[in-house]
N, C-alpha and C positions, 0 to 999 in steps of 0.2 A: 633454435634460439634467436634465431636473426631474422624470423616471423612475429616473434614474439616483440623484440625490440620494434618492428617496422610499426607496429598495433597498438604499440604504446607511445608512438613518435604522433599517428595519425591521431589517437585521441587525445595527447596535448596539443594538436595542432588544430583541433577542434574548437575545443576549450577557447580558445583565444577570441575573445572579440574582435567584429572586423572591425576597420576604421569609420571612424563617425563620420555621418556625411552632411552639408551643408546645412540640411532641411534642419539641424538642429536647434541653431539660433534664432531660427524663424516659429519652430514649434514651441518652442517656450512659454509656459502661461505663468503672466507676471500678474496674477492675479488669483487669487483663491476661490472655492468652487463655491462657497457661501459666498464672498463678497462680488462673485459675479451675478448673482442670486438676489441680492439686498440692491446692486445698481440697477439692475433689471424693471425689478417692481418698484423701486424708489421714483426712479425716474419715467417708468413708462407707464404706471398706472396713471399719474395725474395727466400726462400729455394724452392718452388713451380716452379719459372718463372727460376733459377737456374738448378733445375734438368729437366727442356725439354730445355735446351741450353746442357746440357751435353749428354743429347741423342739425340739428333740431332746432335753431334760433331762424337758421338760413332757411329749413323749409316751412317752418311754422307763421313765421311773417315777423307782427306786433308782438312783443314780449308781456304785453301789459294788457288789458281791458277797461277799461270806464266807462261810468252807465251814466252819461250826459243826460241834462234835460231832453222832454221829447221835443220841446221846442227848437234847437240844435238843428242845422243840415249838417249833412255828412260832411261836409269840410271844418264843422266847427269841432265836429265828434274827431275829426282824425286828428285834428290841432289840439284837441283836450286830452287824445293820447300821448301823441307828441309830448305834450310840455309836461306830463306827468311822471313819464319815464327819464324825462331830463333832470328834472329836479326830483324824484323820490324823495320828498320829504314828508313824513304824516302828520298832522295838522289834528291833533286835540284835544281831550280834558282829562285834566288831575280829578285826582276824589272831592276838593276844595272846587270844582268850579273853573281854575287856571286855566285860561290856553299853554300847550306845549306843543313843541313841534320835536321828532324824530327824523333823524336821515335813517333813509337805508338804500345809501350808496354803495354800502359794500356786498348785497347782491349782484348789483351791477359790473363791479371789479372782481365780484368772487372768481367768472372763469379766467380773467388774467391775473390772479391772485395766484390760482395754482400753475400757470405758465411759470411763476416765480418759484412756488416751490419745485417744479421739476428742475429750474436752472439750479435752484440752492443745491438739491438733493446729488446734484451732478458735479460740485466742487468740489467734494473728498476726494472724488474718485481722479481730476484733474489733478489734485492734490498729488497723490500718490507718483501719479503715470507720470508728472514732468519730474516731482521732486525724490522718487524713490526706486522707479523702477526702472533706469536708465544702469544705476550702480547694480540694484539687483540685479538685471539681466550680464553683468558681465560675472558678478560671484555664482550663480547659479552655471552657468557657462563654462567658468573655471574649475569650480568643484566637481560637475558631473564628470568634466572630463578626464578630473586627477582622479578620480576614483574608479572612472574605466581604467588608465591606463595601469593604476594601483593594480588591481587585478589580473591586467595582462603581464605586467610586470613580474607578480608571483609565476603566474604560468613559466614565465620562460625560464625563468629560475628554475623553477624542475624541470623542464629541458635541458639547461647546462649543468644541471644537477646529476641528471642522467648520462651524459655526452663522459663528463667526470670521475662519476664513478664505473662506467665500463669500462674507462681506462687505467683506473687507479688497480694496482696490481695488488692493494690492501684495504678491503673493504671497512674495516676497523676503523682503521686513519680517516679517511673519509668521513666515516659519520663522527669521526671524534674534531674533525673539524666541521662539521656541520653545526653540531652542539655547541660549541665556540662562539660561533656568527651569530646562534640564537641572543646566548647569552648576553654577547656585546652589543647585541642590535643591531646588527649589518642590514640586514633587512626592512628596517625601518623605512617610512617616508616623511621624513622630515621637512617637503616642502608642505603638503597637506594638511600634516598636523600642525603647523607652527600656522597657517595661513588660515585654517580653522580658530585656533587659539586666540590667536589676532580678533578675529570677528566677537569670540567671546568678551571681549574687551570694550568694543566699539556698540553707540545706542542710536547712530543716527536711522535706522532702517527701523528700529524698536519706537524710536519717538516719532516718526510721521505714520506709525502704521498707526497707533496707541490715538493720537492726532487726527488721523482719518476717520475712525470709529468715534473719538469725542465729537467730533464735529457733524458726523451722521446720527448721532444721537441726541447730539442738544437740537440738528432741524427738524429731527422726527417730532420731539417736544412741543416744541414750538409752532409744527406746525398743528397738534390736536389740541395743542391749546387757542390757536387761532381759529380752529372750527367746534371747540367749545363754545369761545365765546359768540359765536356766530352764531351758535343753535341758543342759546341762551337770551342775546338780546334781537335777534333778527328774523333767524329761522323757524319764529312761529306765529307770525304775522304775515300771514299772504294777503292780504285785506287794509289797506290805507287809504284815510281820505287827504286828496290832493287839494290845494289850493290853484287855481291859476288866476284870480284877480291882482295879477300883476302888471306893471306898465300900463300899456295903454287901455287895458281892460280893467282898471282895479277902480274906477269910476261907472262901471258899465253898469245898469239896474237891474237887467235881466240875467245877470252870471250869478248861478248862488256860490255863495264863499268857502262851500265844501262840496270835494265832487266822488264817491268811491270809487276806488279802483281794486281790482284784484288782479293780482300778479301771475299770470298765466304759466309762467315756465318754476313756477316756485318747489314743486315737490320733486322737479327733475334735481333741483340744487339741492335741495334734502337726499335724496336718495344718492349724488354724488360725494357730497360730504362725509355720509354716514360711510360712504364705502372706503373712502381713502384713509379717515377718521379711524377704521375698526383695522384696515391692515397695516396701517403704521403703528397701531400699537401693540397688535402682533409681532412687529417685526422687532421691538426695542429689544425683547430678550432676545433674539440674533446678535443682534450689533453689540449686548454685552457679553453673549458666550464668544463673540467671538475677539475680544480684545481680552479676556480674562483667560482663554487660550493659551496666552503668556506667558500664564504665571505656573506653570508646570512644563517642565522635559521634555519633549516627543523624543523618546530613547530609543524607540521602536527600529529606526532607518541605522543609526551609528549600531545600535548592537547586533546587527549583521555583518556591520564592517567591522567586526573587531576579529571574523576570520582572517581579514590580510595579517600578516604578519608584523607586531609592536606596535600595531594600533589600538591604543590604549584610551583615546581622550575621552571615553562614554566614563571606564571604570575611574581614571584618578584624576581627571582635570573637569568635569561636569560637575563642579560640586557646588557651585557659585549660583548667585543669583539667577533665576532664568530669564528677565527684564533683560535682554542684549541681542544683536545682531544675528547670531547663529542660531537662535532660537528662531527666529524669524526664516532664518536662511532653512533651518528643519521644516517650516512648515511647508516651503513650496518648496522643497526637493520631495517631501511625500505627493503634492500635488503634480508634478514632474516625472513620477516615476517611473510612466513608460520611455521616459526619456536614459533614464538610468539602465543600460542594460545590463550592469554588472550586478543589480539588486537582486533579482529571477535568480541566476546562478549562484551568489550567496548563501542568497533564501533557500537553496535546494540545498547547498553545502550543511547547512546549517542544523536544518531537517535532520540531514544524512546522520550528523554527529548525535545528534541526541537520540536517534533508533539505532544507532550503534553499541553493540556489549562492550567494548574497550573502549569506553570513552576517550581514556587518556593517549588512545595514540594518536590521536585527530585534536589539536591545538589551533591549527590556520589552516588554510586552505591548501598551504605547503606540501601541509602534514598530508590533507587528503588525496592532492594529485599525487605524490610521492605512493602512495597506496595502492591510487589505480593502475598509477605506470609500474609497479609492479616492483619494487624495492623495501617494502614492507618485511622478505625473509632476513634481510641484514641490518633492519633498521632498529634500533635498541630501542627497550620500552623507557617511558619518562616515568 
C-alpha cells in the first residue's frame, strides 16, 4: 500500500508546474502574427522598392535625356539637362491650338513620396507599442500567471486531498465533505475570474486596437489612391518637351523654344508603383479580417480552462458584447501560448475526458487527478 501511495505522491508531484522563470516577461509577443506580417510589408516593401530606385539613380548618372540642337557643345547639352530636370514642366498644345504647360514634379518626389508612406505605414504600429501595449504586457503577465498557478493550485488540492483522506478513519465523511466545497465553491478563484470580468467591462485595449487597423487602412487607401492618380495623370508620359528660354537665355535667337526630353528612369517608377500599388491592395482584406476578428468569441483557450474547478466565465458570463478588452486579451493569449504552460496539460485533460466511458466522473481536473492518484474505489458517482 505504501508503494502505491509513494507513486501517486510522485505523480502529483509531477503534475505541478515548475516555477516560471524571468525569460517570461521578456518572451511576450505584444503583437499578433498577422499584424507583424502587415508592419513588415507595410513598412518595408516601399523602403526596399525605394532604396533600388536610388541606386539605380546613383549608378545610372542623369535621370533625364534631351536631344539638344546639334549646334549645342557639350556644356550647353549638359546645362539643357540640368535645367530640364529641375523644372519638369511640359510645354504644349490643346486641341484648340493653346499653349498649356504640365508639371510633372511628382516623378521627381515620387521616391521621397514613398519614404512618407513607409513613415505613415509605421504609426499604427507606434500607435499601439506606446499606447496599448505597455498595459497589455502587464494583463497578459497577470493572467498567464493566475492561470498557471490556478492549475498548480488544483493539484495540491489533491495532494491534501489525499494526505486527508488516508487519514480520515471514514471514508464516507470525506467525500461527503468534498461534495460540500464543490457545491459552495470552495474551490473557486475569485481573483482571476473577477479580474477577467473586470476586462470584460473595459474598451480601452479594443479601441486603440479597432484605431490601429482604421488608420492602417485608410493609409493603405490613400496610398493606391495616390498611385492611381499618378498612373492616370503622370505615369504615361515619359516624353516632355522642356522649355529653357528662360532668364538670361529667353532673348537668345539660336535656343529653340521647345527641347524633347525623355525620362530615363520612368518605367523603373512604373514597375515600383505597380508593385506597391497591387500589394497594398492585397493587403486591405488583412487589415479588415483582422479588426472584424472582434466581433466574435475565441472560446477555444477559456473552454479548457473550465477543467479548473468553478470556472465558469466561458459558460454564464461571456454573453455580452465581444467589442471589449478580454476579447482582445484572448487573442494574444492564443498568440502566447507557448508561454502558457498549463494549456498542453489541460488540453491533454480535456482529450482524456471526452475518450472516457463515464464521462461524468471527470468534471475538473480535481476529478481527474483524484482518479489517477487512485481514490476513484470511494469516490461516489455524480
Amino acid at each position: 500500500m505504501s508503494l502505491s501511495h509513494t507513486a501517486a505522491e510522485y505523480m502529483l508531484s509531477d503534475a505541478l508546474l515548475p516555477d516560471p522563470s524571468n525569460s517570461r516577461a521578456k518572451g511576450l509577443r505584444l503583437e499578433l502574427p498577422s499584424d507583424r506580417l502587415l508592419k513588415f510589408v507595410t513598412v518595408g516593401l516601399p523602403l526596399f522598392l525605394v532604396s533600388l530606385a536610388f541606386a539605380r539613380e546613383f549608378s545610372a548618372g542623369s535621370q533625364i535625356s534631351c536631344f539638344s540642337p546639334t549646334n549645342f557643345t557639350g556644356k550647353q547639352s549638359a546645362y539643357t539637362d540640368s535645367a530640364c530636370w529641375d523644372s519638369l514642366i511640359h510645354h504644349g498644345f490643346d486641341a484648340e491650338g493653346r499653349a498649356i504647360t504640365k508639371s510633372l514634379w511628382a516623378l521627381k518626389v515620387f521616391p521621397y513620396s514613398l519614404l512618407v508612406v513607409a513613415v505613415l505605414m509605421y504609426l499604427p504600429y507606434l500607435l499601439w507599442r506606446y499606447a496599448a501595449a505597455p498595459a497589455l504586457h502587464c494583463d497578459l503577465l497577470f493572467i498567464i500567471d493566475e492561470l498557471d498557478k490556478s492549475y498548480n493550485r488544483s493539484v495540491r488540492l489533491v495532494q491534501h486531498m489525499r494526505k486527508i483522506q488516508q487519514a480520515s478513519a471514514e471514508p464516507e465523511q470525506f467525500w461527503e465533505e468534498y461534495e460540500r466545497a464543490r457545491r459552495e465553491r470552495y474551490f473557486e478563484f475569485p481573483l482571476l475570474e473577477r479580474y477577467l470580468t473586470c476586462k470584460q467591462h473595459a474598451h480601452a485595449l479594443v479601441f486603440i486596437y479597432i484605431l490601429r487597423n482604421l488608420l492602417l487602412l485608410l493609409f493603405l487607401a490613400a496610398t493606391c489612391l495616390y498611385l492611381v492618380f499618378l498612373h492616370l495623370n503622370i505615369f504615361f508620359q515619359d516624353e516632355f518637351s522642356c522649355s529653357i528660354k528662360t532668364g538670361l537665355l529667353e532673348a537668345e535667337p539660336h535656343i529653340p523654344p521647345l527641347i524633347p526630353c525623355k525620362l530615363v528612369f520612368f518605367s523603373v517608377f512604373q514597375i515600383i508603383s505597380l508593385s506597391v500599388g497591387s500589394v497594398y491592395v492585397l493587403l486591405i482584406p488583412v487589415v479588415i479580417y483582422n479588426a472584424l476578428q472582434l466581433c466574435q468569441w475565441d472560446k477555444g483557450l477559456l473552454s479548457v480552462y473550465e477543467m479548473l474547478p468553478a470556472f465558469d466565465l466561458l459558460s454564464r458570463r461571456m454573453l455580452t458584447c465581444p467589442l471589449n478588452d478580454l476579447n482582445v486579451i484572448l487573442l494574444f493569449l492564443r498568440a502566447n501560448i507557448s508561454e502558457l504552460t498549463s494549456f498542453s496539460r489541460l488540453n491533454a485533460v480535456s482529450a482524456l475526458r471526452e475518450a472516457t466511458a463515464n464521462k461524468e466522473d471527470i468534471d475538473t481536473v480535481i476529478d481527474f487527478m483524484t482518479l489517477l492518484a487512485g481514490l476513484e474505489t470511494t469516490k461516489p458517482k455524480h
